[in-house]
Backbone as a ProteinNet text record, in pm:
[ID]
protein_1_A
[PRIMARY]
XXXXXXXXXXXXXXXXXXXXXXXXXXXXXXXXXXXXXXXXXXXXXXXXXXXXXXXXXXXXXXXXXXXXXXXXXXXXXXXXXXXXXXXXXXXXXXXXXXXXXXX
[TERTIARY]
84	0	88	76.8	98.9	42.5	170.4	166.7	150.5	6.8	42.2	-16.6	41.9	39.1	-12.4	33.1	-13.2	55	151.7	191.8	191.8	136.6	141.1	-11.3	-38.5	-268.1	-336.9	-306.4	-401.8	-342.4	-205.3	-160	-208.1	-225.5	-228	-370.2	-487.9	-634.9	-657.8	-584.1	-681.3	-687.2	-617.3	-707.5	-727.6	-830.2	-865.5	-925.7	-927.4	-989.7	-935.5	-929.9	-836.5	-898.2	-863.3	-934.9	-855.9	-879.4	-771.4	-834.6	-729.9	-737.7	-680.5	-765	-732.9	-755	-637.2	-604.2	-482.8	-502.9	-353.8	-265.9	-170.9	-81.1	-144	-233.9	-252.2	-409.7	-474.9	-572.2	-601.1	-640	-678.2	-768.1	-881.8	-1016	-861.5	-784.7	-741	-646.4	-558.3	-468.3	-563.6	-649.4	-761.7	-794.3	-813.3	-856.5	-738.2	-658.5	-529.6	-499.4	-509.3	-423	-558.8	-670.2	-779.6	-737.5	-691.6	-661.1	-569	-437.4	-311.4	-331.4	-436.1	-392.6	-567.7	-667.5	-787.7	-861.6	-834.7	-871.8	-777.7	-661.9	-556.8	-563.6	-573.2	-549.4	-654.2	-745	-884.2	-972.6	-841.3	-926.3	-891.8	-844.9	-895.6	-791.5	-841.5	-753.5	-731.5	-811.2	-775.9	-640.3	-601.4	-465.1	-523.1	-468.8	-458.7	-384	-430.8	-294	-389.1	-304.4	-332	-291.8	-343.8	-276	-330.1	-192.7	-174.8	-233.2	-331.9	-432.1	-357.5	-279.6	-160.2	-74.1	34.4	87.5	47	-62.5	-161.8	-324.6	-290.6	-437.1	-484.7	-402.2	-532.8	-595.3	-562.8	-609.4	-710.8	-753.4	-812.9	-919.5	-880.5	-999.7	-1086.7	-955.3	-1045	-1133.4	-1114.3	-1214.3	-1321	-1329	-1426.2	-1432	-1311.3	-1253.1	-1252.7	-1365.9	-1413.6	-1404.2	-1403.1	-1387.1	-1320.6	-1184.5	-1124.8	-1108.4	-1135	-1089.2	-1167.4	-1144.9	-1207.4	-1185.4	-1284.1	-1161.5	-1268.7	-1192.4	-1276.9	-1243.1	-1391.3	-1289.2	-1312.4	-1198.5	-1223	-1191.8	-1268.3	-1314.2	-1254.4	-1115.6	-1098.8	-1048.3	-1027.2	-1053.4	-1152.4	-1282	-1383.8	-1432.3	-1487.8	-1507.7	-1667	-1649	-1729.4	-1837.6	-1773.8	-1835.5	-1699.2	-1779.6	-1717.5	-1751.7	-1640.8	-1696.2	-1644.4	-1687.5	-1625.6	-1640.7	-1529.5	-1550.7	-1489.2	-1455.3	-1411.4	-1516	-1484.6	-1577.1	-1524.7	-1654.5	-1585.6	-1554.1	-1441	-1410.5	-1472.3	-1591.5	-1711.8	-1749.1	-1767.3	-1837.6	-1750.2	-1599.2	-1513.6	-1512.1	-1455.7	-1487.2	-1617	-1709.4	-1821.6	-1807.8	-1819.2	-1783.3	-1654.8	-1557.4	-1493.8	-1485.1	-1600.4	-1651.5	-1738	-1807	-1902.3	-1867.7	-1746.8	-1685.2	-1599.4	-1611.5	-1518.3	-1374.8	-1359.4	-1200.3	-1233.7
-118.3	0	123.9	205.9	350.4	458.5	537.6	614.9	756.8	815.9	949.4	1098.8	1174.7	1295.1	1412.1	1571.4	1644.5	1666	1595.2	1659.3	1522.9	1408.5	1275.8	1251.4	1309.5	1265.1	1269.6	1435.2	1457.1	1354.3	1345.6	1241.9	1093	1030.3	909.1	866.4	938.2	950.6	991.2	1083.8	1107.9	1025.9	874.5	805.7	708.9	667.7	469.1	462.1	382.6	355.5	332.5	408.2	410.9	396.5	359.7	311.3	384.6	473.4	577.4	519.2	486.3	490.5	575.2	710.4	762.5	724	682.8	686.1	738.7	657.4	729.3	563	604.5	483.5	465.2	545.9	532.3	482.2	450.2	411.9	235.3	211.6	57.2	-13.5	39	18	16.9	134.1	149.5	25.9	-17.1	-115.7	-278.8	-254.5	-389	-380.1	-235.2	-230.3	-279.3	-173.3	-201.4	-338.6	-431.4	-585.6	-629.4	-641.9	-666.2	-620.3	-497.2	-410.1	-477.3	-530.4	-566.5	-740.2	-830.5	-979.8	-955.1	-926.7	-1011.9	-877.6	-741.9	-694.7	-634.6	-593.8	-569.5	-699.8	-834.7	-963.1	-949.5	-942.2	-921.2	-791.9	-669.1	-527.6	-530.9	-648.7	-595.5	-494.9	-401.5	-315.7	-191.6	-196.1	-75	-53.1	37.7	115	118.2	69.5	80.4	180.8	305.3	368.7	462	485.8	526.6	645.8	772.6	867.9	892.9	899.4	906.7	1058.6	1083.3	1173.9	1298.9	1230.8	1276.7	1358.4	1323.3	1372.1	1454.6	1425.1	1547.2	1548.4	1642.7	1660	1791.9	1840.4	1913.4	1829.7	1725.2	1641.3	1555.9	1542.4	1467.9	1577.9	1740.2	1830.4	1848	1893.7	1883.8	1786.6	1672.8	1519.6	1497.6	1648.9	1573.3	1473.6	1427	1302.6	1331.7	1301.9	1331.4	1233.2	1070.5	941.5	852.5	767.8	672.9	552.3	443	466.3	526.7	558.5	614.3	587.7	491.1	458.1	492.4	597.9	653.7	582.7	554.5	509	664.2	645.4	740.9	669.5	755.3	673.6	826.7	833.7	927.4	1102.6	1034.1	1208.2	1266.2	1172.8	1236.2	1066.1	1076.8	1020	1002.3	815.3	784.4	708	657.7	602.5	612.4	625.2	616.3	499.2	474.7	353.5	469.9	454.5	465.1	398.6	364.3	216.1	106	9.1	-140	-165.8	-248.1	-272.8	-437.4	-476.2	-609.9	-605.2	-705.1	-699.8	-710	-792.5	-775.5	-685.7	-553.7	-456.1	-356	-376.3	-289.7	-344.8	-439.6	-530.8	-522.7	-480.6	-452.8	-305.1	-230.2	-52.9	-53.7	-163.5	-161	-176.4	-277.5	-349.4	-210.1	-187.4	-98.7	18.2	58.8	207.3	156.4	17.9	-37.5	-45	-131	-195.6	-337.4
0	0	0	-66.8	-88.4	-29.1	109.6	154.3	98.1	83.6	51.7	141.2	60.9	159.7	68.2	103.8	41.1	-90.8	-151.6	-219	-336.8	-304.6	-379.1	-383.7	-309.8	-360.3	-457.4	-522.4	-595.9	-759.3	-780.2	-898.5	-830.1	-754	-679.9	-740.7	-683.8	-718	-840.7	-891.3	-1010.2	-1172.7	-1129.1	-1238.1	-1182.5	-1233.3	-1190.1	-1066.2	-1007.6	-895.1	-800	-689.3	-582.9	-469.2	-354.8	-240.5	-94.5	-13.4	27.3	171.5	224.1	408.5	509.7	561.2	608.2	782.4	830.3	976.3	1029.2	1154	1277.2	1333.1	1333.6	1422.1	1587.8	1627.8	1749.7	1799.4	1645.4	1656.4	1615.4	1718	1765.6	1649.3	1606.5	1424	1349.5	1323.6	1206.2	1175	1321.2	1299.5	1259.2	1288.1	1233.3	1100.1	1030.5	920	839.7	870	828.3	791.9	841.2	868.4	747.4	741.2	664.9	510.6	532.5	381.3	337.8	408.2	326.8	342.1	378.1	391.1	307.4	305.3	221.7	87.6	93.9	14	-74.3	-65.5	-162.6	-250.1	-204	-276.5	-398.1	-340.2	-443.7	-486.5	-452.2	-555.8	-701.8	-772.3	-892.2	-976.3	-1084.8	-1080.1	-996.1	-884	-771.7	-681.7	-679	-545.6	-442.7	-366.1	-200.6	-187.8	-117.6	-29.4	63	150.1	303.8	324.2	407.4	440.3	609.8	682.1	808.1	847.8	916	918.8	1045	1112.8	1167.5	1091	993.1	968.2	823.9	755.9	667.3	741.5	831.7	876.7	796.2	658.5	556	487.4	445.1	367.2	459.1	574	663.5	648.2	649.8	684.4	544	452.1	280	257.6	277.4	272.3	405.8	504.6	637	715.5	738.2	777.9	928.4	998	1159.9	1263	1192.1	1250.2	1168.9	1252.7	1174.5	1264	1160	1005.9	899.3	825.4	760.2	577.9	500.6	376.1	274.5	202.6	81.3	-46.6	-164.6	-287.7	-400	-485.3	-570	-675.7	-782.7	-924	-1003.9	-1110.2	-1141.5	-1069.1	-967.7	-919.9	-778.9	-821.9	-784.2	-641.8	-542.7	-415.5	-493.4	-458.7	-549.5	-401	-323	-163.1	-43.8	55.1	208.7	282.5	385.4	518	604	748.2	839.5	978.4	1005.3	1082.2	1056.8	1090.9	1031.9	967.5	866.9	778.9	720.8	668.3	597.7	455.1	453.8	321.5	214.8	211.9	84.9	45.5	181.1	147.1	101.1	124.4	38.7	-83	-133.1	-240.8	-311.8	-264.7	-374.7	-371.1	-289.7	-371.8	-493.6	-458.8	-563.5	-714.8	-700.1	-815.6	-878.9	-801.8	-845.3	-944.1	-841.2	-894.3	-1053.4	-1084.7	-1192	-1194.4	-1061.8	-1042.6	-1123
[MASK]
+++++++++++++++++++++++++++++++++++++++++++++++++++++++++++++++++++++++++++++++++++++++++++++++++++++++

């Protein structure tokens, strides 16, 4: 998964289908999501990017996106935020926004 920040996002997202996890190292959901993201849904997104931005160290990018509870994992389709979770979530249900958005 691919760490980005303010200055690697907006090229990261803006083609294809990208799947963005915004959390913190100090949050307990995120390290669950986390372990979920890199062992059962990276395996099976398809043509989608995984990458993560530590909400810590770009908290404009946490505020530009309304990012109020984490985890928090947005997908973007092109550019544009196509669905949200926030919360642990299961992998199907990331896996089907994925599908959806056309990974």
């Amino acid at each position: 998964m691919t760490e980005l920040n303010e200055d690697t996002f907006e090229q990261a997202t803006a083609d294809g289908v990208v799947l963005v996890d915004f959390w913190a190292p100090w949050c307990g959901p995120c390290k669950m999501m986390g372990a979920l993201l890199e062992q059962q849904i990276a395996p099976a997104a398809g043509g989608a990017k995984i990458a993560k931005v530590n909400i810590d160290d770009c908290p404009e990018l946490a505020a530009r996106f309304g990012i109020q509870s984490i985890p928090a994992l947005v997908v973007f389709k092109d550019g544009g935020e196509v669905s949200r979770f926030i919360g642990v979530q299961k992998p199907d249900a990331i896996l089907s926004a994925l599908a959806a958005a056309g990974a």
